[in-house]
Kinemage of the C-alpha trace (Angstrom):
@kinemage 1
@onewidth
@group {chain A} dominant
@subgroup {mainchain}
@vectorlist {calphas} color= white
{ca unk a 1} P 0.000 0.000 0.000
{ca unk a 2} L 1.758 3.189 -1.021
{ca unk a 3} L 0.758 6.412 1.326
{ca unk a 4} L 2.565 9.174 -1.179
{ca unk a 5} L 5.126 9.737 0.688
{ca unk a 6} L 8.544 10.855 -0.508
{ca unk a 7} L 11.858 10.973 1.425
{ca unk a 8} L 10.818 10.452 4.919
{ca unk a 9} L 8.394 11.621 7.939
{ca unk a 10} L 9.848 14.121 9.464
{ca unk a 11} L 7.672 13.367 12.811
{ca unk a 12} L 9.335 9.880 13.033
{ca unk a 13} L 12.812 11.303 12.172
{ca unk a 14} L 12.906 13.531 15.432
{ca unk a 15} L 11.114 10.763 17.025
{ca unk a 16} L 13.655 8.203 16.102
{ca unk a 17} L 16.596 11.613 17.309
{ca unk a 18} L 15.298 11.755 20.519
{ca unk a 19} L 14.954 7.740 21.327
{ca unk a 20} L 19.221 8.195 20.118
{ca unk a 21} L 19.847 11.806 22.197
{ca unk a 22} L 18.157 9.581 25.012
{ca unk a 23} L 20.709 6.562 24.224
{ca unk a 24} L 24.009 8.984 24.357
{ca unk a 25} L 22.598 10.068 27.788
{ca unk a 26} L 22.326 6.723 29.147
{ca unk a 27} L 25.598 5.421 27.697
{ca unk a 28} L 27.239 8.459 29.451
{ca unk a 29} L 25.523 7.926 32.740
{ca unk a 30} L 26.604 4.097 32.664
{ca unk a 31} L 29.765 5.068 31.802
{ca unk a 32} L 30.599 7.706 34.991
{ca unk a 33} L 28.170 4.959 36.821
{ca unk a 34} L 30.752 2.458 36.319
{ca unk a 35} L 33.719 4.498 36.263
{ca unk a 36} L 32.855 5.577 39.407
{ca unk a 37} L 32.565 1.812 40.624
{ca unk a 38} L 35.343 0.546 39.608
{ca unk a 39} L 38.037 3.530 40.856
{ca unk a 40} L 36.058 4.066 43.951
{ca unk a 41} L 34.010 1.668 45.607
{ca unk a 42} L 35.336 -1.904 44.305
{ca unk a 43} L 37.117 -3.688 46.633
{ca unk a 44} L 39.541 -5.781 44.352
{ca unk a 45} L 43.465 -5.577 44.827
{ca unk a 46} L 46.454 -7.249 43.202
{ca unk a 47} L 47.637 -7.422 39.377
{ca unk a 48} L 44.614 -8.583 37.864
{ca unk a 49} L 42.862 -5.253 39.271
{ca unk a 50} L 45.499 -3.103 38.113
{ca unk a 51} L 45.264 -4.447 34.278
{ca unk a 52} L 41.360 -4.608 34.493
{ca unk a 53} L 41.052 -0.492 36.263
{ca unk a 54} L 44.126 0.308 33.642
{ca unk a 55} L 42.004 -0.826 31.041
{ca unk a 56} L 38.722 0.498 32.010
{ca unk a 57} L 40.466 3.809 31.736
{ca unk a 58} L 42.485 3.551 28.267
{ca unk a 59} L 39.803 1.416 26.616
{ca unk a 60} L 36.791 0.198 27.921
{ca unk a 61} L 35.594 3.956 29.410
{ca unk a 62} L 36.551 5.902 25.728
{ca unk a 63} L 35.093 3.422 23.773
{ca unk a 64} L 31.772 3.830 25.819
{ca unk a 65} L 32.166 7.238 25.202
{ca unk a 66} L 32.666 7.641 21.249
{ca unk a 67} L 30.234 5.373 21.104
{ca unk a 68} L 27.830 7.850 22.867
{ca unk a 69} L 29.277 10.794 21.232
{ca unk a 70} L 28.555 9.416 17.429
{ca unk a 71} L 25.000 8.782 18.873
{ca unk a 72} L 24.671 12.430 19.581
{ca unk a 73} L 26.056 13.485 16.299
{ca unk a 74} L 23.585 11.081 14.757
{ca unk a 75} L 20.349 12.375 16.525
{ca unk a 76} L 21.677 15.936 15.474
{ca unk a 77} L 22.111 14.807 11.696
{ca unk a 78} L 18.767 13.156 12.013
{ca unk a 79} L 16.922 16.221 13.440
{ca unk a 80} L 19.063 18.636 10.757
{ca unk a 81} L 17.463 16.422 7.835
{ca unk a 82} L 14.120 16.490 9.274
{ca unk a 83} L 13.881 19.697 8.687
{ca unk a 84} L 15.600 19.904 5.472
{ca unk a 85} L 12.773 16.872 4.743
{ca unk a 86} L 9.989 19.406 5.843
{ca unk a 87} L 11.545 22.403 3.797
{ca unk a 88} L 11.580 19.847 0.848
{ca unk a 89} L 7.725 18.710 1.560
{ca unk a 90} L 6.154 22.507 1.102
């Protein structure tokens, strides 16, 4: 069944922005959550605690947060060509 539409619904496009400007802020949250956990409040000692808190820092932790920040820049791209869909539609 065809509706008429061309290029996409704007509505759903900042619909679908939000549900990814929502993901980035949970991914960030988890991120200082666990951060905080893990150089704080976990009671673990010796070298397998050292390589596991060294890599939460250099890897795990920046990879949780690029992953966030492309989210972000998605939702923005997403709400930029919702628009642009919108100036197209009139």
């Amino acid at each position: 069944m065809t509706t008429g539409l061309q290029g996409a619904d704007p509505e759903d496009m900042r619909h679908f922005a939000h549900d990814l400007d929502q993901a980035h802020d949970r991914l960030l949250a988890l991120r200082s959550e666990l951060g905080a956990r893990i150089t704080n409040n976990l009671r673990w000692e010796g070298p397998d605690a050292f390589v596991f808190r060294h890599a939460w820092q250099s890897s795990y932790a920046p990879v949780i947060a690029k992953a966030a920040a492309m989210l972000g820049e998605t939702a923005r791209t997403i709400k930029a060509q919702a628009a642009e869909q919108e100036q197209a539609s009139r």
